[in-house]
C-alpha positions in Angstrom: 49.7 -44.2 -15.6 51.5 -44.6 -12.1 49.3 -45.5 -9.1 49.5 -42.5 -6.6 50.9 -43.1 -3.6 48.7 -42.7 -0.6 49.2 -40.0 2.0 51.1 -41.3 5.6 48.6 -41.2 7.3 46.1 -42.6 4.9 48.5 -45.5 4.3 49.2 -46.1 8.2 45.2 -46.8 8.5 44.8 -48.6 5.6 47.5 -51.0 6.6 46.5 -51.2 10.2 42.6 -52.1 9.4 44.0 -54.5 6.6 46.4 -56.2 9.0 44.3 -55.7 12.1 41.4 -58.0 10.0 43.6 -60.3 9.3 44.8 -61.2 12.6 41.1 -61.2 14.4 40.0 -63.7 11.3 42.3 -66.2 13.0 42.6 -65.1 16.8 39.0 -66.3 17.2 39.8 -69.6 16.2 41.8 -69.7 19.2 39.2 -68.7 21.5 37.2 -72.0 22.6 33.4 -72.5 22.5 33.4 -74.8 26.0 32.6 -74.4 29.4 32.3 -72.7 31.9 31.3 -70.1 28.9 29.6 -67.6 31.3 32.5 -67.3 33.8 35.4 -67.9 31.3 35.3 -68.2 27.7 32.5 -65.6 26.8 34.3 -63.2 28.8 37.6 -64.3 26.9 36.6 -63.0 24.0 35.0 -59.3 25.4 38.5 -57.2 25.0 39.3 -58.8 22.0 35.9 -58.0 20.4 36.4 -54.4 21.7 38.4 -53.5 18.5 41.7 -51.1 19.0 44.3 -50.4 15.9 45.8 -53.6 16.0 49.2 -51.5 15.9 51.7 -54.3 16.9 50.1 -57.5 15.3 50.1 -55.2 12.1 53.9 -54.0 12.7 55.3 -57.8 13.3 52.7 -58.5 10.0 54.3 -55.6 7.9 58.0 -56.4 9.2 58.2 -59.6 7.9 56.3 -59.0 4.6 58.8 -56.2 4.5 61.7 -58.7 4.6 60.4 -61.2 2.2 57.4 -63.0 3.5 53.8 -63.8 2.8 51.0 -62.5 5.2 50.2 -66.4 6.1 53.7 -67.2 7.3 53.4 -64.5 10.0 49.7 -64.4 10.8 50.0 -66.7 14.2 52.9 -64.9 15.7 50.4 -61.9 15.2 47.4 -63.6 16.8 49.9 -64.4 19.8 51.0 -61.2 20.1 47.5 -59.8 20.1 46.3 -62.1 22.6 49.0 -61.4 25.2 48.4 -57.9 24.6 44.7 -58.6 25.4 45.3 -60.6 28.5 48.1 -57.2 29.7 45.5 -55.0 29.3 43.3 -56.7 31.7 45.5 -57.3 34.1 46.6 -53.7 33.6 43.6 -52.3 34.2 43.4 -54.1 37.6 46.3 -52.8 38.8 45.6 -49.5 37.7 42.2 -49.5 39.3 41.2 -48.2 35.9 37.4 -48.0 35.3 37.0 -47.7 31.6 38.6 -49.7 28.3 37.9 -49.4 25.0 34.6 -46.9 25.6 33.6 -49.8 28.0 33.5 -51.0 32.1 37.3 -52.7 32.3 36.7 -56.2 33.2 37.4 -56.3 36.9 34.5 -53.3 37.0 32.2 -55.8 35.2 32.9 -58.7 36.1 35.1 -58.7 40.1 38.2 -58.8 40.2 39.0 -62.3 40.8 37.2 -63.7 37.3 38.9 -60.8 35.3 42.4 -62.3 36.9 41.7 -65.8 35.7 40.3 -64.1 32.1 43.6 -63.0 31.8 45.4 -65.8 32.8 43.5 -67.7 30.2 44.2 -65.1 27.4 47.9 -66.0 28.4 47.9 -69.0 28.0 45.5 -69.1 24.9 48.5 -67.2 23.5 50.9 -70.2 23.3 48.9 -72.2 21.0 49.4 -70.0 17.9 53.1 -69.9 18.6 53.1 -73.7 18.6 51.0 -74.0 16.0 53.7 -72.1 13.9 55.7 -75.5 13.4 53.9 -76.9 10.6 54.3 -73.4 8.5 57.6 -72.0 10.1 59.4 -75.3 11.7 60.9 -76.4 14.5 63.7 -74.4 14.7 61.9 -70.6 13.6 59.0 -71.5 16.0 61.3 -72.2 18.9 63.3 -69.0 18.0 60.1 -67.0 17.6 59.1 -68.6 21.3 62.7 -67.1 23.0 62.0 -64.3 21.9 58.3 -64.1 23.6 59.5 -65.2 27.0 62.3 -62.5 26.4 59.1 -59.9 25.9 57.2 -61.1 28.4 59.9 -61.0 31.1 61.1 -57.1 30.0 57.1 -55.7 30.3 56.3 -57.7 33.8 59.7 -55.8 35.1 58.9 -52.6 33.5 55.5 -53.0 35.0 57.2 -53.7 38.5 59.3 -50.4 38.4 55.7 -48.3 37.5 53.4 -50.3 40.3 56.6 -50.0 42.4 57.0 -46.2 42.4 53.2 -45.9 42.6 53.2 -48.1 46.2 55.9 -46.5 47.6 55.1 -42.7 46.4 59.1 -42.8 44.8 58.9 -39.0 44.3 62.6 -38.6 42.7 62.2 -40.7 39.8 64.3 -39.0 37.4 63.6 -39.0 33.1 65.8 -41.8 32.4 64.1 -43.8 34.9 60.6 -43.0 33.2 62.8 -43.7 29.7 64.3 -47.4 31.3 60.5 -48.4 32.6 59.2 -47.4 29.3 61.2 -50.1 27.0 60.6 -52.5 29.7 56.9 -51.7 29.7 55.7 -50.6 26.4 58.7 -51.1 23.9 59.1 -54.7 24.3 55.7 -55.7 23.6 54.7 -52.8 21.3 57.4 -52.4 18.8 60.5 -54.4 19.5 58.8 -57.6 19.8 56.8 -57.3 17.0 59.8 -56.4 14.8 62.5 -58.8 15.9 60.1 -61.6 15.6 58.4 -60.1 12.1 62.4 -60.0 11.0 63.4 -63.7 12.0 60.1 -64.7 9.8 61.3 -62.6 7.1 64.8 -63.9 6.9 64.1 -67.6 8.0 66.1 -66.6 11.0 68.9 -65.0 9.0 68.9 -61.5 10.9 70.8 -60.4 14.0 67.5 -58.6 15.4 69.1 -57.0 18.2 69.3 -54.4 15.4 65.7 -53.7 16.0 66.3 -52.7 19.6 67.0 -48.7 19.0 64.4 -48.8 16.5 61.8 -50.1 18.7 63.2 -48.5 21.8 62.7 -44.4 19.8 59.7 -45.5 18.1 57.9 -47.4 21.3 59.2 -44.2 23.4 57.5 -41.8 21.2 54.2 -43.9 21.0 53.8 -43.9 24.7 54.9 -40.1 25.7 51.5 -39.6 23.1 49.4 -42.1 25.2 50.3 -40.3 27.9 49.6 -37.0 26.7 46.3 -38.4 24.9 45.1 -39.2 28.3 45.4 -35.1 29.3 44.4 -33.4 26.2 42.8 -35.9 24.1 39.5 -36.7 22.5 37.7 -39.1 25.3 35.4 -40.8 22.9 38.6 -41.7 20.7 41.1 -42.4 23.5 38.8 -45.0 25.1 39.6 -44.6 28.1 38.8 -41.8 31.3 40.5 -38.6 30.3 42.9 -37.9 33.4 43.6 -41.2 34.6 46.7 -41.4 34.8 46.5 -38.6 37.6 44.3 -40.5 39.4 46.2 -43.4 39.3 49.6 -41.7 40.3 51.6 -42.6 37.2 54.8 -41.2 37.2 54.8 -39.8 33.4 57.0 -37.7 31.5 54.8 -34.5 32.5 54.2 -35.0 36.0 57.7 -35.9 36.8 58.9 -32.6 34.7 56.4 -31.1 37.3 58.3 -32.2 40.4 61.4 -30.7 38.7 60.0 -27.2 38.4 57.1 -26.8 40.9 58.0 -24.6 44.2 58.9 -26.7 47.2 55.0 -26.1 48.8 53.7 -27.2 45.5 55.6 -30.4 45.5 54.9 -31.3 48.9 51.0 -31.2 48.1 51.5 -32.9 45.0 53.5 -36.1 46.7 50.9 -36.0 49.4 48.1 -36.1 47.1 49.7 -39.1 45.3 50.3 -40.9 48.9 46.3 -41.2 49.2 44.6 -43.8 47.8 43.3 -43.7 44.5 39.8 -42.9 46.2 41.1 -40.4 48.0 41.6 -38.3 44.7 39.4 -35.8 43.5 38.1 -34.0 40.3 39.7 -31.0 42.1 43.5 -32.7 42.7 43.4 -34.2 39.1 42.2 -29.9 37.6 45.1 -28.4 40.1 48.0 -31.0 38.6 46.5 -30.2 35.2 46.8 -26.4 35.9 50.1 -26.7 37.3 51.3 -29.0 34.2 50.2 -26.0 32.2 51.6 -23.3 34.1 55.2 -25.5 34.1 55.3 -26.3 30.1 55.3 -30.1 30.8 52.7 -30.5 28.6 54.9 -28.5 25.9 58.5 -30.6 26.9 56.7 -34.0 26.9 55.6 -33.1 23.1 59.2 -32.0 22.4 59.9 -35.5 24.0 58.6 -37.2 21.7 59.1 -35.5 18.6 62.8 -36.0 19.0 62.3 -39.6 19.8 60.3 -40.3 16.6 62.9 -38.6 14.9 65.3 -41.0 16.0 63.5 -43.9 15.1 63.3 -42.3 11.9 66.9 -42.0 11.6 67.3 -45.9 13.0 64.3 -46.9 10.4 66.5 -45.4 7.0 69.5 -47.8 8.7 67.9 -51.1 9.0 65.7 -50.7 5.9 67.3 -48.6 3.4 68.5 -52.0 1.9 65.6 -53.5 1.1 63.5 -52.8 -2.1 60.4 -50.4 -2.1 56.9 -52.2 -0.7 54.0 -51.1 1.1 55.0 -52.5 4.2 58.6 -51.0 4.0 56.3 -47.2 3.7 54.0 -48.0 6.2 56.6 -49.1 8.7 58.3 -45.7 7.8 55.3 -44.0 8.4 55.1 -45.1 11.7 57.5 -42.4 13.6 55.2 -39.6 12.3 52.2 -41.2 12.9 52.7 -42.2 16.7 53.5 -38.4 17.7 50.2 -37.3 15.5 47.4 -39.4 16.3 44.8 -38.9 18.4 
């Protein structure tokens, strides 16, 4: 009797808890038991113990089984990759002024600001030791390949996060969709999706694969991923989002849906809007964060952003069937289809 084969959606969670497991068995090996453990390496470990999907560890895990590799072979460059992603978030979350992570006080609320800094810092640089480590299972050569390519990512997201804290500071008012579209493969594609994949492909092929083939494919399905963040963080479930519903009004970022709402709002209702953003984060109320919401709705930005992102995941669809339609059937090459479905559905 064939095995049936599980739904999308049942097989993106399956692979994502498998893979996420598999990655936090070994990233808290990396984490040291020393001192100063109050001020530093107990709080090292708070974000990662926090939990999340594990989505890009399990994507750079899956790309290179995908291509030929065992699960050990790539296991570090996952650790590394969830690590930095660890140390982002905190460092994120104190620029965004953002009170909650993970159904939890964000670090800087806990802890000040200067201590979550230097947590952060030390998540960094915890990062690197994995990738070294990779030598004695990937040699020289992969390992140094595999560490190009994370000063490449790291580079792309600290300039995509300078275009978002940059129009934030100044109150940039005209920033167009392609602008939103450039920040957001700087930002979120690098380290969500292309990184993941270009490095899960050179593990794959022993460094065999021109992976700037995995740029469009990241680039669609990263894009689609974080138009549904943002959305998730107007209309989603606030106990499964994990962080404060509306946030992202409060901290003046320019998504997809509010700058759709500059674009069709009346002259009056732009000039309250781009005053309301020039306060201080303080300085915004319940009552600002409801009228944008209103006015989001009145507008269909809600709607567009959605139609967004469905065409984006469609595209990585079409750019997943190019780069994969090559290799043989596998789990991971399902899952990884999967993916462009399941970033625009979940919740």
């Amino acid at each position: 009797m064939i095995a049936s084969t599980p739904a999308p959606e049942k097989l993106v969670s399956s692979v994502l808890r498998e893979y996420s497991d598999a990655t936090r068995a070994v990233l808290f090996d990396y984490l040291p038991t020393a001192e100063p453990r109050r001020y530093l390496y107990d709080l090292v470990a708070d974000y990662p113990r926090r939990g999340g999907r594990g989505f890009r560890p399990s994507l750079c895990i899956a790309t290179a089984r995908a291509f030929g590799a065992p699960l050990d072979a790539a296991i570090q460059t996952a650790v590394a990759i969830e690590l930095m992603h660890n140390a982002m978030l905190i460092h994120d979350d104190i620029e965004d002024e953002s009170d909650e992570r993970r159904g939890s006080p964000t670090m800087h609320v806990s802890q000040g600001v200067p201590i979550a800094i230097n947590v952060g810092d030390m998540l960094s640089m915890l990062s690197m030791k994995p990738l070294l480590d990779n030598r004695r299972t990937l040699g020289t050569s992969l390992s140094l390949r595999i560490l190009e390519e994370t000063e490449r990512m790291a580079r792309e997201s600290a300039e995509g996060q300078a275009l978002e804290l940059g129009w934030r500071r100044d109150n940039v008012n005209d920033v167009v969709e392609s602008d939103y579209l450039e920040m957001v493969l700087k930002k979120t594609c690098w380290l969500a999706t292309i990184h993941p994949c270009r490095v899960g492909a050179l593990i794959g092929t022993g460094g065999m694969l021109d992976v700037d083939r995995f740029i469009r494919f990241g680039f669609f399905l990263g894009a689609a991923f974080q138009i549904q963040d943002d959305l998730l963080n107007l209309v989603g479930d606030g106990k499964s989002y994990g962080k404060e519903l509306g946030g992202d009004i409060l901290e003046g970022k320019r998504t997809l849906m509010l700058i759709r709402l500059f674009e069709q709002a009346t002259t009056a209702e732009r000039a309250r809007l781009s005053a309301m953003l020039g306060q201080p984060r303080a300085e915004r109320s319940a009552e600002d964060v409801g009228w944008v919401r209103e006015r989001m709705d009145a507008y269909g930005c809600i709607d567009y952003a959605r139609q967004v992102a469905h065409g984006l995941a469609g595209a990585a669809h079409h750019e997943f069937t190019l780069l994969y339609q090559h290799l043989p059937d596998s789990r991971d090459k399902r899952f990884i289809g999967a993916l462009p479905s399941w970033v625009i559905e979940r919740n």
